[in-house]
TORKOL-733888 format. One record per residue (C-alpha): residue number from 1; residue in one letter; chain; x, y negated, z. Coordinates in nm, 3 decimals. Last residue first. Layout:
// residues N
{NUM, a, A, {X, Y, Z}} ...
This chain:
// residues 483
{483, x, A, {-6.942, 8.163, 0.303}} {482, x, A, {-6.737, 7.854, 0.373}} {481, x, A, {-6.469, 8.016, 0.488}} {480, x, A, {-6.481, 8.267, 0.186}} {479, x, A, {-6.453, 7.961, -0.053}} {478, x, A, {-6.167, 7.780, 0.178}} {477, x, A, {-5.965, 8.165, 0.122}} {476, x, A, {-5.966, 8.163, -0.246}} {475, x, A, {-5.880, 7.787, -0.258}} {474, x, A, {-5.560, 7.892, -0.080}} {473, x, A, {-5.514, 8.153, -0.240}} {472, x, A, {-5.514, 8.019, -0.610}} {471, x, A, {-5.249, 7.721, -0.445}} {470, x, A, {-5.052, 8.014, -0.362}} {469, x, A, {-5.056, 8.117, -0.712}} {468, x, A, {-4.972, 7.796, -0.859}} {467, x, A, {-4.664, 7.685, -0.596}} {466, x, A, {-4.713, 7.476, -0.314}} {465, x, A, {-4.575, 7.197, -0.320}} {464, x, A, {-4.233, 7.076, -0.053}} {463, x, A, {-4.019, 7.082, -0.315}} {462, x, A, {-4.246, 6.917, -0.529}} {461, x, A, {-4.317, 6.628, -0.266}} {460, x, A, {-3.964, 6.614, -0.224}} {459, x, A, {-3.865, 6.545, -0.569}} {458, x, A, {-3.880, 6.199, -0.578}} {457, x, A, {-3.732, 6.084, -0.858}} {456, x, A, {-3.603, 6.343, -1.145}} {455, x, A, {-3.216, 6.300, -1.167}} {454, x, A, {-3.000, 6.037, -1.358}} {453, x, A, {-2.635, 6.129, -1.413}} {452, x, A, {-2.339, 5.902, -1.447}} {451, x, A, {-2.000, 6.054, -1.551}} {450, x, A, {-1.707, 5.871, -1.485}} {449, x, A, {-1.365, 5.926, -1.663}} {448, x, A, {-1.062, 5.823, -1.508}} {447, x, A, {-0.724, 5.920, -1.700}} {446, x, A, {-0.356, 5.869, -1.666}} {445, x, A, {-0.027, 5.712, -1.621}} {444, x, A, {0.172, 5.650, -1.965}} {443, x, A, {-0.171, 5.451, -2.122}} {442, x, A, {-0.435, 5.386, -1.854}} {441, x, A, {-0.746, 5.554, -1.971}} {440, x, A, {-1.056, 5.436, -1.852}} {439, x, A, {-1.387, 5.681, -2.021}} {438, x, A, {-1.748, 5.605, -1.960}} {437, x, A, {-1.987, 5.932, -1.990}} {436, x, A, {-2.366, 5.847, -1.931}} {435, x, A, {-2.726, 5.922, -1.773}} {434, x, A, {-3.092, 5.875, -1.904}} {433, x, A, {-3.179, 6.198, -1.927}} {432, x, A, {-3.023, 6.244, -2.310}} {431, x, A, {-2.752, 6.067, -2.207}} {430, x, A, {-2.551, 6.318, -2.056}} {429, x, A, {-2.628, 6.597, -2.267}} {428, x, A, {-2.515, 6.354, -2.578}} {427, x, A, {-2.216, 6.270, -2.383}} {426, x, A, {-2.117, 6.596, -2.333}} {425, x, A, {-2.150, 6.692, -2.715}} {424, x, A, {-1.932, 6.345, -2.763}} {423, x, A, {-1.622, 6.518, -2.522}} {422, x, A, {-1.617, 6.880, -2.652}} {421, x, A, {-1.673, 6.824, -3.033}} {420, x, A, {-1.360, 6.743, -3.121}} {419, x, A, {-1.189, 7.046, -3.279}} {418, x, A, {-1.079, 7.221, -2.897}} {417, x, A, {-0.781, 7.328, -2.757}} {416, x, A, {-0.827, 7.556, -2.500}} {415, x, A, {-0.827, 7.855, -2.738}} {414, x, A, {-0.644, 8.134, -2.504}} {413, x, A, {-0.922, 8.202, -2.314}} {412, x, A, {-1.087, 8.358, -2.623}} {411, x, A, {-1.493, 8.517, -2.592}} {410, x, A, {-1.492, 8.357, -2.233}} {409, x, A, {-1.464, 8.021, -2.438}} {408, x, A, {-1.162, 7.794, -2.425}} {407, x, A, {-1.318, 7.532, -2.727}} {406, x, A, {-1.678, 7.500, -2.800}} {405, x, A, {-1.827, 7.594, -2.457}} {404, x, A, {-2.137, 7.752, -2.575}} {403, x, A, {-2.368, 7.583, -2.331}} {402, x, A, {-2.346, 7.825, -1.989}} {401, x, A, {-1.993, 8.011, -2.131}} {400, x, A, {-2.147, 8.216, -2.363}} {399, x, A, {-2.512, 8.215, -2.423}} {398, x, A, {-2.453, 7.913, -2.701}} {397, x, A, {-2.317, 8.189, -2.933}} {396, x, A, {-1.915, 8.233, -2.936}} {395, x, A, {-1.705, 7.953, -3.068}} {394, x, A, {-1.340, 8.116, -3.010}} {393, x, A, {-1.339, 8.375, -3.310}} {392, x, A, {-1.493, 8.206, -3.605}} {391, x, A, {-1.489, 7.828, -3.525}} {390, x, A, {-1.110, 7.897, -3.446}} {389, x, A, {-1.006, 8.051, -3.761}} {388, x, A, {-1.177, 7.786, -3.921}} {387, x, A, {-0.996, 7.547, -3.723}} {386, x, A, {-0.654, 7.699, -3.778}} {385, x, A, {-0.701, 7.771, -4.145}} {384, x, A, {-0.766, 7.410, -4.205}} {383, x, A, {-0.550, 7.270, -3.959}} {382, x, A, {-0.635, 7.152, -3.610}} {381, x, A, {-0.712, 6.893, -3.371}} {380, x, A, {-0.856, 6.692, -3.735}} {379, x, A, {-1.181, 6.866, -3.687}} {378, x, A, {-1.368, 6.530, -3.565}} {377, x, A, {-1.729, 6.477, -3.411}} {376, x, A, {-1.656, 6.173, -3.312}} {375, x, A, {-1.639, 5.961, -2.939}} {374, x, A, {-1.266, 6.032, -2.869}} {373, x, A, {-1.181, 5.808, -3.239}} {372, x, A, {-1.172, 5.457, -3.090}} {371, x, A, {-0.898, 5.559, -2.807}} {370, x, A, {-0.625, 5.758, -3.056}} {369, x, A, {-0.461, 5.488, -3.126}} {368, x, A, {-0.442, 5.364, -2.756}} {367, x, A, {-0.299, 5.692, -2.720}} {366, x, A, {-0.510, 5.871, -2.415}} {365, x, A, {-0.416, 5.876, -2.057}} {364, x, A, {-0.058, 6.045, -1.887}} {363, x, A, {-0.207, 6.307, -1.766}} {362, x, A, {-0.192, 6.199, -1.402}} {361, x, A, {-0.616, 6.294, -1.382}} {360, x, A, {-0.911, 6.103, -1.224}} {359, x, A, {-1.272, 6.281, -1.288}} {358, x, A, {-1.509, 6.005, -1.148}} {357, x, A, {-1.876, 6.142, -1.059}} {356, x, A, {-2.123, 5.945, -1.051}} {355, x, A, {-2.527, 6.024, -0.854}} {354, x, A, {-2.848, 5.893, -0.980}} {353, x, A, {-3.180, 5.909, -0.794}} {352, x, A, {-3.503, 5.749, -1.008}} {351, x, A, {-3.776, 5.581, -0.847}} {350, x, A, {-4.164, 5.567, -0.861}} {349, x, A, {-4.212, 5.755, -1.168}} {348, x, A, {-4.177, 6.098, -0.991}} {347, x, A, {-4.486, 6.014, -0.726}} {346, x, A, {-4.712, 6.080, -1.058}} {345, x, A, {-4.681, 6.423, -1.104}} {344, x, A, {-5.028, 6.484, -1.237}} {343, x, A, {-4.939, 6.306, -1.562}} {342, x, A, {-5.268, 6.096, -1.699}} {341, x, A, {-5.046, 5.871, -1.867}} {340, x, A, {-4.877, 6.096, -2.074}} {339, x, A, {-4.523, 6.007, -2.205}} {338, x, A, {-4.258, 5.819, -2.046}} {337, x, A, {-4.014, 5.583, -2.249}} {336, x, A, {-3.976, 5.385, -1.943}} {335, x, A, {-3.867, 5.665, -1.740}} {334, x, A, {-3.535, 5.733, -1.965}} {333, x, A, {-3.509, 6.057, -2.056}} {332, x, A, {-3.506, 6.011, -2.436}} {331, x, A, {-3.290, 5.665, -2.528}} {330, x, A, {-3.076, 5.833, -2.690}} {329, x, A, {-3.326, 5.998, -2.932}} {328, x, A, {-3.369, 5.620, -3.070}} {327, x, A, {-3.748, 5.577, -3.159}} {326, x, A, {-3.840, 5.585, -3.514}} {325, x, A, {-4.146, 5.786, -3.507}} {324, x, A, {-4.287, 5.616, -3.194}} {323, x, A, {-4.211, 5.285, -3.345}} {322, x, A, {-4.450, 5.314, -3.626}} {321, x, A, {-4.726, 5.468, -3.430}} {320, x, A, {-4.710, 5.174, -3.227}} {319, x, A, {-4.576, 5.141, -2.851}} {318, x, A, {-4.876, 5.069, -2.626}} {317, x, A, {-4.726, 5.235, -2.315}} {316, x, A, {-4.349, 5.066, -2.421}} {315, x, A, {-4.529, 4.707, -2.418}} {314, x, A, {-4.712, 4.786, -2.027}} {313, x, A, {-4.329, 4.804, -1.936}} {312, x, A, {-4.292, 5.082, -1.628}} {311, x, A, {-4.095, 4.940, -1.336}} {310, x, A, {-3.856, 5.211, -1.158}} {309, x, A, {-3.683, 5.139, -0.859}} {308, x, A, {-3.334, 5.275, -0.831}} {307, x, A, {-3.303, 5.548, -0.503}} {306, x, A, {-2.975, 5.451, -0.357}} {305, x, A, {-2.629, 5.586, -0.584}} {304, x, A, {-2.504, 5.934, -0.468}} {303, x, A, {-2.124, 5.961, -0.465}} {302, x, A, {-1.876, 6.243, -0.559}} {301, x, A, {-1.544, 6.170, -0.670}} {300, x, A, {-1.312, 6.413, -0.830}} {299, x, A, {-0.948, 6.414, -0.804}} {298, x, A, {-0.637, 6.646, -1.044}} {297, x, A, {-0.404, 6.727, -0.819}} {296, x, A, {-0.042, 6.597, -0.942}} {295, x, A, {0.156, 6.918, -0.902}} {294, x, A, {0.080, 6.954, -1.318}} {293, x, A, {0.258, 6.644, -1.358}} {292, x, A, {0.483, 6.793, -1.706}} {291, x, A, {0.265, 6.586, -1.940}} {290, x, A, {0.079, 6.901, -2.138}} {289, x, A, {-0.007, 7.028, -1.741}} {288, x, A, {-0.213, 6.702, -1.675}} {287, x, A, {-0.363, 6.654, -2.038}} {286, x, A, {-0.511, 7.038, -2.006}} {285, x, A, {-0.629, 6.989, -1.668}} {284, x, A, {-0.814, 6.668, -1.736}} {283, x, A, {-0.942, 6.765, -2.101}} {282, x, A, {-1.096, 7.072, -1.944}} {281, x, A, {-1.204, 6.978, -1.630}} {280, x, A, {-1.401, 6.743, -1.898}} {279, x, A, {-1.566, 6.997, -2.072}} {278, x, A, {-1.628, 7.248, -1.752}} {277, x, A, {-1.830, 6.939, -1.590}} {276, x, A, {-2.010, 6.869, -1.919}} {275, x, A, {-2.149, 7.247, -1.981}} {274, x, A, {-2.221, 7.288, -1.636}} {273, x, A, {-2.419, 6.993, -1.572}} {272, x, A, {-2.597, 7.092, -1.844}} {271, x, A, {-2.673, 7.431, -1.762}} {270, x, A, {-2.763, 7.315, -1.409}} {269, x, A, {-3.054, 7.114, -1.502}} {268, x, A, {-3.151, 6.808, -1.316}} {267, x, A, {-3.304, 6.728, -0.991}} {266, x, A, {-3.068, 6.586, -0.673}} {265, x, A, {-2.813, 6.671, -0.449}} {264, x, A, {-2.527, 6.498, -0.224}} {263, x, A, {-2.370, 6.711, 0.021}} {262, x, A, {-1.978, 6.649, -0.095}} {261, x, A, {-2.036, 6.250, -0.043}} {260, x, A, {-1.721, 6.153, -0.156}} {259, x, A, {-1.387, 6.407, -0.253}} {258, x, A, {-1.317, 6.687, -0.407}} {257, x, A, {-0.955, 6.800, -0.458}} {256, x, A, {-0.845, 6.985, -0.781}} {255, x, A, {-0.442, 7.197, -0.844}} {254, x, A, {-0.305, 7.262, -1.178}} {253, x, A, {-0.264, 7.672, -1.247}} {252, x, A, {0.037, 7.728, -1.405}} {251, x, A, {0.110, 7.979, -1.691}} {250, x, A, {-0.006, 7.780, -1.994}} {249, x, A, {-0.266, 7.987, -2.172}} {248, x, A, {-0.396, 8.252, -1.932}} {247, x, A, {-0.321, 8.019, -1.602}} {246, x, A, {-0.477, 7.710, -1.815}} {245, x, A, {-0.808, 7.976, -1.870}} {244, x, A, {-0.800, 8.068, -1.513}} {243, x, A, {-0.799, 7.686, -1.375}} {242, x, A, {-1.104, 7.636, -1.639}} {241, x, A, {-1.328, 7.876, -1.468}} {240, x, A, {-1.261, 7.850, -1.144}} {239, x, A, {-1.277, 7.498, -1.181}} {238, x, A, {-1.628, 7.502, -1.325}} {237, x, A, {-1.746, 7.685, -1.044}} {236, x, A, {-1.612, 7.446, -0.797}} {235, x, A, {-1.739, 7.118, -0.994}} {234, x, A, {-2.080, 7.295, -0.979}} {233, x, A, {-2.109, 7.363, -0.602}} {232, x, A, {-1.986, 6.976, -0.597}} {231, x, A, {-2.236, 6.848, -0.802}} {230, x, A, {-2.493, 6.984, -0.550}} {229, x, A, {-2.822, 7.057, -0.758}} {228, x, A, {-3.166, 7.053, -0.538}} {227, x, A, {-3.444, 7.053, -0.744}} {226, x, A, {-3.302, 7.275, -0.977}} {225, x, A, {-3.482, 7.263, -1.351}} {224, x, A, {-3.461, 7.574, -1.631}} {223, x, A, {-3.805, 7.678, -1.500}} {222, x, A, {-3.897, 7.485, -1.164}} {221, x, A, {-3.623, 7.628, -0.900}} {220, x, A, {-3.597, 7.496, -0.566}} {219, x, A, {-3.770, 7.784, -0.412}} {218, x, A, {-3.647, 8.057, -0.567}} {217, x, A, {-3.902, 8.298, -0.667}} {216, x, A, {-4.009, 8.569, -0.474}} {215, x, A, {-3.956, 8.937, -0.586}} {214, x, A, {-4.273, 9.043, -0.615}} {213, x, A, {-4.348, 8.713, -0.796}} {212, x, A, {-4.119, 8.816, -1.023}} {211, x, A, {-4.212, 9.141, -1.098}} {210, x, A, {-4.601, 9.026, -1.143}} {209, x, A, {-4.449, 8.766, -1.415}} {208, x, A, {-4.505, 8.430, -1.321}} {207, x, A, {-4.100, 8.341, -1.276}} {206, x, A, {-4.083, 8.487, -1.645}} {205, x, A, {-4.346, 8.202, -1.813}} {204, x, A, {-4.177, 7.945, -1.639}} {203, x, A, {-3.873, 8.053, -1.767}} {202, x, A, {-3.986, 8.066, -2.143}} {201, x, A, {-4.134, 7.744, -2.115}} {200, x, A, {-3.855, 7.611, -1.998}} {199, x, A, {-3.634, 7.742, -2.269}} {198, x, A, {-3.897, 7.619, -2.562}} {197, x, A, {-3.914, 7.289, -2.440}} {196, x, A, {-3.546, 7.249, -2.355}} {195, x, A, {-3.424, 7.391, -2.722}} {194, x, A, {-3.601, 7.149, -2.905}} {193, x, A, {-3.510, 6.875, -2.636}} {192, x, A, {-3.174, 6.956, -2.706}} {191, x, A, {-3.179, 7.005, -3.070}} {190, x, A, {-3.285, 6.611, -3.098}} {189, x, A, {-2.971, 6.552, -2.928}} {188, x, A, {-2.783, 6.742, -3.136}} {187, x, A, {-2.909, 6.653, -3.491}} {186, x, A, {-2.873, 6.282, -3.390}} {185, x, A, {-2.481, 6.347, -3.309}} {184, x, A, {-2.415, 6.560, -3.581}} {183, x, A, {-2.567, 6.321, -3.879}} {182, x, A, {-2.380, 6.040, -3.680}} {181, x, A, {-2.079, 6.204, -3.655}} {180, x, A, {-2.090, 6.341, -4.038}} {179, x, A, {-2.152, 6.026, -4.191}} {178, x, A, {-1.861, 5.864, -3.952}} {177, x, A, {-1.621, 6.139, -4.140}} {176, x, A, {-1.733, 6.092, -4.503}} {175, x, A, {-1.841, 6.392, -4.664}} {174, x, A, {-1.738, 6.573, -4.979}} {173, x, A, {-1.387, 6.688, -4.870}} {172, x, A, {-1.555, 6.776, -4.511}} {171, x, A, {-1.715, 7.001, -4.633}} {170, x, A, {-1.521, 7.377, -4.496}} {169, x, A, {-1.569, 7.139, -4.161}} {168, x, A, {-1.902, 7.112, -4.194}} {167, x, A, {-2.030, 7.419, -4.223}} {166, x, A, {-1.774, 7.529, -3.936}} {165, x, A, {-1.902, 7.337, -3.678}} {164, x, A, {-2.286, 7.364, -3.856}} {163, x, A, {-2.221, 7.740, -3.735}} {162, x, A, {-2.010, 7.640, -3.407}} {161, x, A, {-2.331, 7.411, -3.320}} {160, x, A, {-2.618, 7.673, -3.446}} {159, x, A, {-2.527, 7.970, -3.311}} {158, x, A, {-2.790, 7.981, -3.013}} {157, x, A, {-3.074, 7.891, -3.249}} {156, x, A, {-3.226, 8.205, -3.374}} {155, x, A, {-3.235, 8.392, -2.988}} {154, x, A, {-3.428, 8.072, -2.905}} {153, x, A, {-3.675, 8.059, -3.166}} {152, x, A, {-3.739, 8.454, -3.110}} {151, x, A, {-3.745, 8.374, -2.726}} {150, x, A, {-3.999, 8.075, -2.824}} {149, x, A, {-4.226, 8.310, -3.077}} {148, x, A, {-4.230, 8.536, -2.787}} {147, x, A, {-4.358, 8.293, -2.501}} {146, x, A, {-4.650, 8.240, -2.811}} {145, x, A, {-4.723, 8.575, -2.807}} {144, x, A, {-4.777, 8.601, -2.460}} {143, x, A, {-5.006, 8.272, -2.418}} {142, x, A, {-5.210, 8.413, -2.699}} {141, x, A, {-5.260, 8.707, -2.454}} {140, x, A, {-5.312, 8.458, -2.171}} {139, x, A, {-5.604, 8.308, -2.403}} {138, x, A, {-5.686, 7.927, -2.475}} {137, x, A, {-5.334, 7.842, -2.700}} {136, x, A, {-5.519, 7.554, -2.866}} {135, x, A, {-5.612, 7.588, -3.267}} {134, x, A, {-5.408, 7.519, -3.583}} {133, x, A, {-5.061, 7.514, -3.357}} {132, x, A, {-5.021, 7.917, -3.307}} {131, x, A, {-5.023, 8.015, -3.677}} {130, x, A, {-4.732, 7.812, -3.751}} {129, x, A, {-4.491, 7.862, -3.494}} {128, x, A, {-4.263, 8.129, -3.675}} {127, x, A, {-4.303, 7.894, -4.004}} {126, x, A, {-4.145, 7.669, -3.800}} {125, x, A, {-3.890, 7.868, -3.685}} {124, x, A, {-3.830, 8.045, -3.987}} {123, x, A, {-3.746, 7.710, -4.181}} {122, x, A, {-3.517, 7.584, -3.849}} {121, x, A, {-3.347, 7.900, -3.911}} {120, x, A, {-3.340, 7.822, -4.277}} {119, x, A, {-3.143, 7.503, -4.278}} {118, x, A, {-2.858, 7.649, -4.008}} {117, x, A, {-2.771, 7.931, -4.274}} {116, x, A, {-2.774, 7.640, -4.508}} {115, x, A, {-2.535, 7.436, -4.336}} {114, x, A, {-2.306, 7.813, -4.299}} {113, x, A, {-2.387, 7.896, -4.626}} {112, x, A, {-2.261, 7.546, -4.790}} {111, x, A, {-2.562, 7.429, -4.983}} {110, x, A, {-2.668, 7.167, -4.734}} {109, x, A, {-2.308, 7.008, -4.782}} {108, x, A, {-2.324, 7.023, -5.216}} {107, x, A, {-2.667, 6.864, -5.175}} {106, x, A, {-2.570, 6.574, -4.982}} {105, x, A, {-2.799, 6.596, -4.657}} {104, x, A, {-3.139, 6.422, -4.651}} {103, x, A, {-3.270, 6.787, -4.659}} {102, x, A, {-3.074, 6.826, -4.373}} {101, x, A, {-3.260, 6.554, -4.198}} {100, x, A, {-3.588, 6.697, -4.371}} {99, x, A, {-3.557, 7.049, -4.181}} {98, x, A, {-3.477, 6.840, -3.839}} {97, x, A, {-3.841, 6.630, -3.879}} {96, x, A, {-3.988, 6.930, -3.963}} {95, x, A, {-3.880, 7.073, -3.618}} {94, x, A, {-3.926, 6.813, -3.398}} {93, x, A, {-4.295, 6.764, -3.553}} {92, x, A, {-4.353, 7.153, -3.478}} {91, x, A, {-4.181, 7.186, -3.113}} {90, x, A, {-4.403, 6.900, -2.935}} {89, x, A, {-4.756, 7.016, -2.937}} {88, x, A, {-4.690, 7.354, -2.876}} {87, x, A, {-4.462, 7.285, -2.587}} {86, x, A, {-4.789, 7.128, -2.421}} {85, x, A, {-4.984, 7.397, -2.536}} {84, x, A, {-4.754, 7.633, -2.358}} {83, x, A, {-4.746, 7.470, -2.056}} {82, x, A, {-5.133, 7.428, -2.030}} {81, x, A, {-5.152, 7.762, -2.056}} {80, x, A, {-4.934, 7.900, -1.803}} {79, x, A, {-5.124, 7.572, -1.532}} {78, x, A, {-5.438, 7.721, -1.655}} {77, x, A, {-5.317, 8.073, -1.562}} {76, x, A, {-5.181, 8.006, -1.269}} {75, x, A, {-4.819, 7.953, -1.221}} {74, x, A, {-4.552, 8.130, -1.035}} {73, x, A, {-4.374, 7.854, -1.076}} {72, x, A, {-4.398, 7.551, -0.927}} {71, x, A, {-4.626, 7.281, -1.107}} {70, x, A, {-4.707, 7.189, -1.490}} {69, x, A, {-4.534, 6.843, -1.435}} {68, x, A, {-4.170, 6.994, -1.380}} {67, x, A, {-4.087, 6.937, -1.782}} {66, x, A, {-4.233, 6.647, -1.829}} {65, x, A, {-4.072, 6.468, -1.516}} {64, x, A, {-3.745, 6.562, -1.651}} {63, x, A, {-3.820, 6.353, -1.990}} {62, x, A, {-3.925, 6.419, -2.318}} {61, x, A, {-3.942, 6.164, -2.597}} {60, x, A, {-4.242, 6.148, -2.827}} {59, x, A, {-4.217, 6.203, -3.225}} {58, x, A, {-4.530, 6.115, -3.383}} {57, x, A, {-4.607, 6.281, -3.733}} {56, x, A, {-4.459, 6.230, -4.048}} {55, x, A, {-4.237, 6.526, -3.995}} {54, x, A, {-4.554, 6.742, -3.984}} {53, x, A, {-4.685, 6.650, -4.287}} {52, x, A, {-4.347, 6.704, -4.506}} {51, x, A, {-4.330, 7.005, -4.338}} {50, x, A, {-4.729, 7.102, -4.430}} {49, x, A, {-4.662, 7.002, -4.777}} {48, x, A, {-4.306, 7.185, -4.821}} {47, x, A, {-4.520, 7.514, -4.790}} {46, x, A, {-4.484, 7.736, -4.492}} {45, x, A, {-4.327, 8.139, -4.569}} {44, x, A, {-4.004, 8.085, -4.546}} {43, x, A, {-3.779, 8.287, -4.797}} {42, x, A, {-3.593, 7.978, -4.865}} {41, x, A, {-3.460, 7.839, -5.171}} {40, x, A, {-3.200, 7.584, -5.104}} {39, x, A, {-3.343, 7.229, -5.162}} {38, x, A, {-3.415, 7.070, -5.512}} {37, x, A, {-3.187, 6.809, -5.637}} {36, x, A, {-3.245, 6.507, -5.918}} {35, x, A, {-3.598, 6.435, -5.865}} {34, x, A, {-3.829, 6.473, -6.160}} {33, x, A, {-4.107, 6.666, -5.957}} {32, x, A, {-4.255, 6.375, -5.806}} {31, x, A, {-4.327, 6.479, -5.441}} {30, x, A, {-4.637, 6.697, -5.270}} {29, x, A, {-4.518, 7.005, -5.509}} {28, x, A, {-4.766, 7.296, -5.447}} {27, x, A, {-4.943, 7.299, -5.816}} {26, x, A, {-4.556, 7.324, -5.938}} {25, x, A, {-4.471, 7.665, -5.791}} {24, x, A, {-4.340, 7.761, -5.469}} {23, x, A, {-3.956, 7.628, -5.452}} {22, x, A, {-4.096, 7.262, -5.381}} {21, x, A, {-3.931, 6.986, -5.507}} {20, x, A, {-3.754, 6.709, -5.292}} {19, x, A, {-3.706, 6.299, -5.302}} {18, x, A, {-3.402, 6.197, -5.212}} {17, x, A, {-3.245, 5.998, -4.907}} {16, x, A, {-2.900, 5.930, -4.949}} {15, x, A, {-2.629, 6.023, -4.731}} {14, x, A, {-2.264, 6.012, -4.863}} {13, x, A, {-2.087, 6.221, -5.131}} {12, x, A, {-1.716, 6.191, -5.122}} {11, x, A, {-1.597, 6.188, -5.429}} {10, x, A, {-1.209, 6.433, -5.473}} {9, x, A, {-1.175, 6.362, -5.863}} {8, x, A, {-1.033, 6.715, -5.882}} {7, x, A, {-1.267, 6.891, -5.596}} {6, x, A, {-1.573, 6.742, -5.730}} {5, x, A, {-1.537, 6.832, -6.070}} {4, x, A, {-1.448, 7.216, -5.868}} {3, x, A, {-1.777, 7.206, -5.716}} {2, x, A, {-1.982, 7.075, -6.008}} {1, x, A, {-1.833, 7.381, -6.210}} 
C-alpha cells in the first residue's frame, strides 16, 4: 500500500537521518524505540549496540605507504601478524559506519532487495569479524582464520556496485538524482579502502605460503601493490581489450598511438589503473567510431612529473577525534593525512612521484548540455527495461574484467554502452591516492581527458629490501657467526 501511495503522488523521499530500533528484543534497543522506521531484519548475529559503537569510532585514511609498511612478502611471522592486526583495526569502524549510511537511506530504497541484499552483506561481514577484534591476532593459526574471514568478506562483496546499480535504479522514483550520486560516490570510496585492506592482506598472506616461496615471489610485487607499474604496459592491455569489444559491436577496430616518456614507472596498484585506463579507452573509442573519424588514432601521453616534496602539517598529526570521524574520504591517500607516526617506512614520506596521462580522441567532444552531468551516477543511458536488463547480464562480479567493468564486460562484449557509472567510479579510484580525472572537451572536434596519478615515494629502498624471510636468515646466520 505505501508503495503504490507513493507511486500515484510520485514523492521523492530524500535523506534524513533517523533514529533505529533493534530487531532483537526491546532490553537490546540503544535508541528511543518510538522512531518512525525500523531497519530490514537481518539474520546477523551482532547487536545494533556494538554497530552503533563501532561507527562512532575513529575513521583513519589509508594510504599506499600503509599498505607496503609491513615489508616484502614472504613475511615473517611478526611482520604476518602485525598485518593482520593492522587490517583488524581498520575493517570494523569502516564497516559500521557503511551499515548506518544505508540505514540513513529512505526506508522504501533500503528495502528494495537488491539495497538490502547489499545491507546484509556488510551485516555478515561484521558480524564475520567479530570474534577476532576483542583481543590481538597473537597466533599464526588465528592469523589463518582471520586471512579466511577476509576471502569470505571478499567473495561477499564483489557484486556489490552492479547490485546497488540496479537497487537503485528500480528507486529511482523515490530518490532524488544528486541524493543518489553523493550516497554512491561516498559509499564507493569508502568500499575501496574496505576492500584494499582486506585484499592486501590476503595477498600478503599467499606470497608467504611455503608454495610460494618455493616458487619465488616477484620482486616488485608487495601484496596487491607494483613497485614498478609502466602506464604504457597497461594502456596496451587495455587496448586489446577494448579494440576487440568495438570490433564485436561496431565492426572497425579504431587505431591508438603512445606517446611521452614510454619507460616511466612508479608504485600503485595495477587493478586500478586497469579499471580507469579500460574506462576511458572506452569512452574515447566509442565517441571516435559513433562520429564517423574512426581513422583518426586515438593519442595517449605519457609523462612522469619530478619527485614533489612532501611537508607534513604538525595541525593534521594532532587532528581531533572530532575531525578524524568526519574527514572527507577524498582526501584519503594524500601524505598529509598519514597515519602512524612510528611507521617503519619512513623514506616514503619524503616525496611523492606522479605521472599524467592525456587520452586525446576526434570524437567530436561532449554536448555542452551534457558537460555538468559526466560526473553522476546516472541511469538515464538507457531505458527502464534496457538498464535493468543490462545490470543483470552485462555487470558481472567485480572479478571480471580487473574491477567489474560496468559496461562492455567479458561476460557481454556487445554492452559498450554503459548507465553512468564508468567515468565518476574512475574518478573515485583516482582520487582516492591522491590523484585525479580532468576532462577538456572541445565541442564538434573532440576530447582530452588527463588522468593524474600519485605513486608511493621512494620506492627504491623497498625494491632494493630484503624480504621477511631473508631478513630471518640473515640474522640466523650473524648468530652462528658469532658463536
Amino acid at each position: 500500500m505505501l508503495k503504490t501511495a507513493l507511486r500515484q503522488r510520485a514523492v521523492r523521499l530524500s535523506f534524513s537521518p533517523r533514529r533505529w530500533a533493534s530487531t532483537e528484543g526491546a532490553e537490546q534497543q540503544p535508541f528511543p524505540p518510538d522512531n518512525e522506521w525500523s531497519h530490514p531484519p537481518s539474520k546477523a548475529t551482532i547487536s545494533d549496540e556494538e554497530i552503533y559503537r563501532l561507527a562512532a569510532k575513529p575513521r583513519r585514511p589509508l594510504t599506499l605507504a600503509d599498505l607496503v609498511k609491513h615489508g616484502k612478502p614472504p613475511l615473517r611471522d611478526a611482520a604476518l601478524l602485525s598485518s593482520a592486526n593492522f587490517t583488524l583495526s581498520l575493517l570494523p569502524a569502516r564497516l559500521a559506519h557503511r551499515i548506518q549510511a544505508l540505514r540513513n537511506l529512505p526506508f522504501i530504497v533500503v528495502s528494495n532487495p537488491n539495497v538490502s541484499k547489499i545491507y546484509n552483506n556488510y551485516l555478515h561481514s561484521l558480524s564475520t569479524l567479530e570474534p577476532f577484534y576483542k583481543k590481538p591476532i597473537e597466533t599464526i593459526e588465528d592469523e589463518r582464520k582471520f586471512t579466511d574471514a577476509m576471502a569470505d568478506l571478499v567473495r561477499t562483496h564483489s557484486n556489490t556496485i552492479p547490485t546497488l546499480a540496479q537497487g537503485f535504479l528500480q528507486c529511482r522514483k523515490y530518490i532524488e538524482p544528486a541524493e543518489v550520486t553523493r550516497f554512491l560516490d561516498q559509499h564507493l570510496r569508502a568500499r575501496i579502502g574496505t576492500r584494499l585492506l582486506a585484499e592486501q592482506h590476503l595477498a600478503l598472506h599467499m606470497a608467504s605460503t611455503a608454495d610460494a616461496i618455493k616458487e619465488k615471489p616477484d620482486p616488485t610485487h608487495v601484496g596487491v601493490i607494483d613497485l614498478a607499474v609502466k602506464p604504457a604496459d597497461i594502456v596496451r592491455r587495455c587496448e586489446g581489450f577494448v579494440a576487440e569489444v568495438c570490433e564485436y559491436k561496431y565492426g572497425v577496430r579504431p587505431s591508438l598511438v603512445i606517446q611521452g616518456d614510454q619507460a616511466a614507472e612508479f608504485a600503485h596498484i595495477p587493478m586500478h589503473l586497469e579499471y580507469i585506463i579500460t574506462e576511458l579507452l572506452k569512452n574515447a573509442f566509442r565517441a571516435t567510431i559513433e562520429s564517423g573519424n574512426e581513422k583518426e588514432a586515438i593519442e595517449i601521453t605519457i609523462a612522469s612529473a619530478p619527485d614533489v616534496a612532501i611537508t607534513k602539517l604538525e595541525s593534521l598529526k594532532k587532528m581531533s577525534v572530532s575531525k578524524e570521524n568526519s574527514y572527507d574520504f577524498s582526501q584519503e591517500g594524500l601524505e598529509e593525512y598519514c597515519s602512524d607516526a612510528d611507521d617503519p617506512m619512513g623514506p616514503l614520506h619524503s616525496a611523492v612521484p606522479c605521472i599524467t596521462l592525456r587520452i586525446r580522441d576526434r570524437g567530436g567532444g561532449i554536448p555542452p548540455e551534457a558537460l555538468p552531468n559526466i560526473w553522476s551516477y546516472s541511469f538515464t543511458t538507457f531505458n527502464n527495461e534496457e538498464a535493468a536488463a543490462a545490470t543483470s547480464d552485462s555487470l558481472g562480479s567485480e572479478d571480471d574484467a580487473g574491477l567489474g567493468v560496468l559496461s562492455s564486460t567479458e561476460a557481454d562484449q556487445s554492452s559498450i554502452a554503459g548507465l553512468g557509472y564508468g567515468l565518476p567510479l574512475s574518478r573515485a579510484y583516482a582520487e582516492y591516492f591522491g590523484g585525479g580525472i580532468a576532462v577538456q572537451s572541445m565541442y564538434g572536434w573532440g576530447t582530452d581527458v588527463y588522468l593524474t596519478l600519485q605513486g608511493i615515494a621512494s620506492t627504491k629502498e623497498l625494491k632494493e629490501a630484503p624480504t621477511g624471510l631473508e631478513e630471518l636468515q640473515m640474522e640466523n646466520e650473524k648468530e652462528e657467526q658469532k658463536e
